[in-house]
C-alpha positions as CSV (number, residue, x, y, z in Angstrom):
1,X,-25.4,-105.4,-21.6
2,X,-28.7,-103.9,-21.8
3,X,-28.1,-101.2,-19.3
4,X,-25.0,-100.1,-21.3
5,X,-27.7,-100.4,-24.5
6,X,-30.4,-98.2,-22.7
7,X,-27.1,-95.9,-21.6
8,X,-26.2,-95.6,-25.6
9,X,-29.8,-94.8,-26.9
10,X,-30.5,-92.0,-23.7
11,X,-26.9,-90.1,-25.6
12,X,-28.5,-90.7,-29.2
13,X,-31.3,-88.5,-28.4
14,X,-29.0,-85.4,-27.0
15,X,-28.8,-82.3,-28.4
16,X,-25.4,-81.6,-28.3
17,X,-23.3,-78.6,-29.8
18,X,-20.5,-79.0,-27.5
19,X,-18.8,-82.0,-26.4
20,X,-15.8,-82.3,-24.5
21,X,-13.9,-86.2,-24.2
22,X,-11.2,-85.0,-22.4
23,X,-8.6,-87.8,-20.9
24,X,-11.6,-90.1,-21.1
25,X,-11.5,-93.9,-22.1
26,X,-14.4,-95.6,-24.0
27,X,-15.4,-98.3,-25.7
28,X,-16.2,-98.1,-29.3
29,X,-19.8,-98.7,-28.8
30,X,-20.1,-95.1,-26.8
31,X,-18.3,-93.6,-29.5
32,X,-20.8,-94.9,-31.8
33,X,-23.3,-94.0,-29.2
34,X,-22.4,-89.7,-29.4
35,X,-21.9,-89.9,-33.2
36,X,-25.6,-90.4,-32.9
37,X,-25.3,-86.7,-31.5
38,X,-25.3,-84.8,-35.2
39,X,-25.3,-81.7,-33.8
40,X,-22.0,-81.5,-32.1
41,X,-19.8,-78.4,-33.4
42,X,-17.1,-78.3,-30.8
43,X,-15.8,-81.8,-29.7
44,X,-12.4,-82.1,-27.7
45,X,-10.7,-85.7,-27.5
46,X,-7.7,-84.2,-25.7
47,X,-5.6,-86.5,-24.0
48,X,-7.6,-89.7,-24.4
49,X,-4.5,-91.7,-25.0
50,X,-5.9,-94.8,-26.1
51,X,-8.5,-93.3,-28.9
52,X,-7.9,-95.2,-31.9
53,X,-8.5,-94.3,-35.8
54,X,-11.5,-96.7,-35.9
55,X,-13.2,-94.6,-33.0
56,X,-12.3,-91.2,-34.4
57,X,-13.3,-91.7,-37.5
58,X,-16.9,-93.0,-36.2
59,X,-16.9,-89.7,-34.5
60,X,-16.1,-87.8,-37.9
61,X,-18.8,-89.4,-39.9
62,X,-21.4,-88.6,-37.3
63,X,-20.2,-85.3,-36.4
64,X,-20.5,-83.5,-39.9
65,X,-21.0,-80.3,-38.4
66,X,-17.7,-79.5,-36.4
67,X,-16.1,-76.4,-36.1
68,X,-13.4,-77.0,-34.2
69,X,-11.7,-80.2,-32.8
70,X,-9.5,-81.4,-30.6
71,X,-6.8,-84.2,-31.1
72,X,-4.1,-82.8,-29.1
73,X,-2.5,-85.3,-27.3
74,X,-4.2,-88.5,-28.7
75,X,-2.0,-91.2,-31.4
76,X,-4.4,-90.4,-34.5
77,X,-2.6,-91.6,-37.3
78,X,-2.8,-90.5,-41.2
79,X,-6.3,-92.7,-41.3
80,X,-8.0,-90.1,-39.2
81,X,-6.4,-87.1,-40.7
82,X,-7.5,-88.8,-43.7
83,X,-10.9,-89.5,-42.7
84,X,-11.5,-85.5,-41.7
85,X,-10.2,-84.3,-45.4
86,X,-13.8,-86.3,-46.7
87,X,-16.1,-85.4,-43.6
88,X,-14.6,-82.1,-42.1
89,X,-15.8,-80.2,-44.5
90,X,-17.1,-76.9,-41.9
91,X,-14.2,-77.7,-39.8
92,X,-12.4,-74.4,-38.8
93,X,-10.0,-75.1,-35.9
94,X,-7.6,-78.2,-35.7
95,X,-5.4,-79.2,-33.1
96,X,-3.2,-81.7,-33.3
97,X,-0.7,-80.4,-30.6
98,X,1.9,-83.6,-28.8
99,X,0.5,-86.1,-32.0
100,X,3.3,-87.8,-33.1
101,X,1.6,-90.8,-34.9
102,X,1.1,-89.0,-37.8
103,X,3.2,-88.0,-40.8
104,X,3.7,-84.9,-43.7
105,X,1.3,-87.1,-46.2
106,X,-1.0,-87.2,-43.5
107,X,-1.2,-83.1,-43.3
108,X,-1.6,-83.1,-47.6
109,X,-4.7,-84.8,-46.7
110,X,-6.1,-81.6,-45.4
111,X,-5.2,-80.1,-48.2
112,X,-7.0,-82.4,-50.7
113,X,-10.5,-84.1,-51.1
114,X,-13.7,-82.7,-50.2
115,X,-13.2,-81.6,-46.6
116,X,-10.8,-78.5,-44.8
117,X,-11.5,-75.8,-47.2
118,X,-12.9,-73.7,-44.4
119,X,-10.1,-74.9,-42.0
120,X,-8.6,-71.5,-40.4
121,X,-6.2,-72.4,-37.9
122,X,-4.0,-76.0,-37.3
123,X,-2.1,-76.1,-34.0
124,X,1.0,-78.5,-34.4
125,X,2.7,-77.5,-31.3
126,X,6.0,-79.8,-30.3
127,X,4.8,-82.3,-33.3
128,X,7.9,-84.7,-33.8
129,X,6.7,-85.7,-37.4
C-alpha cells in the first residue's frame, strides 16, 4: 500500500546505531525497509519466532557495521550463519542461545570466509545441535 511505502522510506532515512526487533513479526518488505538503516551496530532479533533466513540475511547485507547481534531464540538456519561469515565482518558478539535449526557445519562457517575474524564472544546456551 502506499502508506506502508511512505512508512518504509520515513525508516530508510533513520539514523540508527541500535535497533532492537525483539518478539516482533514483520513482513519482508520492513526488513528491507531497516537494512536501509546502514548504520545499525547493535540489532537484537530475539524471539521473533517466525524470522526466516531470507529476512536475516537482508538484514546482514545492509547492516555491515554490526557489533553485536542477537539471534537467540529465532529458527536461523546454516544459510544465515552462512550469510554473516561474508558480511559480519566487524561483528564482535553473537548470540545464538535456544537456536536449534542450525547445525556444526553451520558454526565452521564462522570460522571461514571473509567475515567473524573480530568475533569475541558466541553464546550457544541450551543449543540442541
Amino acid at each position: 500500500s502506499d502508506y506502508a511505502a511512505k512508512r518504509h522510506a520515513e525508516i530508510a532515512r533513520l539514523y540508527l546505531s541500535k535497533l532492537n526487533l525483539s518478539s516482533t513479526m514483520l513482513e519482508t518488505s520492513s526488513y528491507r525497509a531497516f537494512a536501509m538503516c546502514r548504520n545499525v551496530q547493535h540489532l537484537s532479533l530475539s524471539g521473533c519466532r517466525f524470522l526466516n533466513d531470507e529476512q536475516a540475511v537482508i538484514l546482514l547485507e545492509g547492516f555491515r557495521a554490526l557489533l553485536t547481534l542477537d539471534l537467540s531464540k529465532t529458527s536461523i538456519t546454516d544459510t544465515t550463519i552462512r550469510a554473516l561469515s561474508k558480511y559480519g565482518t566487524n561483528l564482535q558478539v553473537l548470540n545464538l542461545a535456544y537456536c536449534t535449526n542450525f547445525t556444526t557445519k553451520g558454526l565452521l562457517y564462522l570460522s571461514g570466509g571473509e567475515g567473524c575474524r573480530m568475533l569475541k564472544f558466541l553464546i550457544m546456551e541450551r543449543n540442541h545441535n
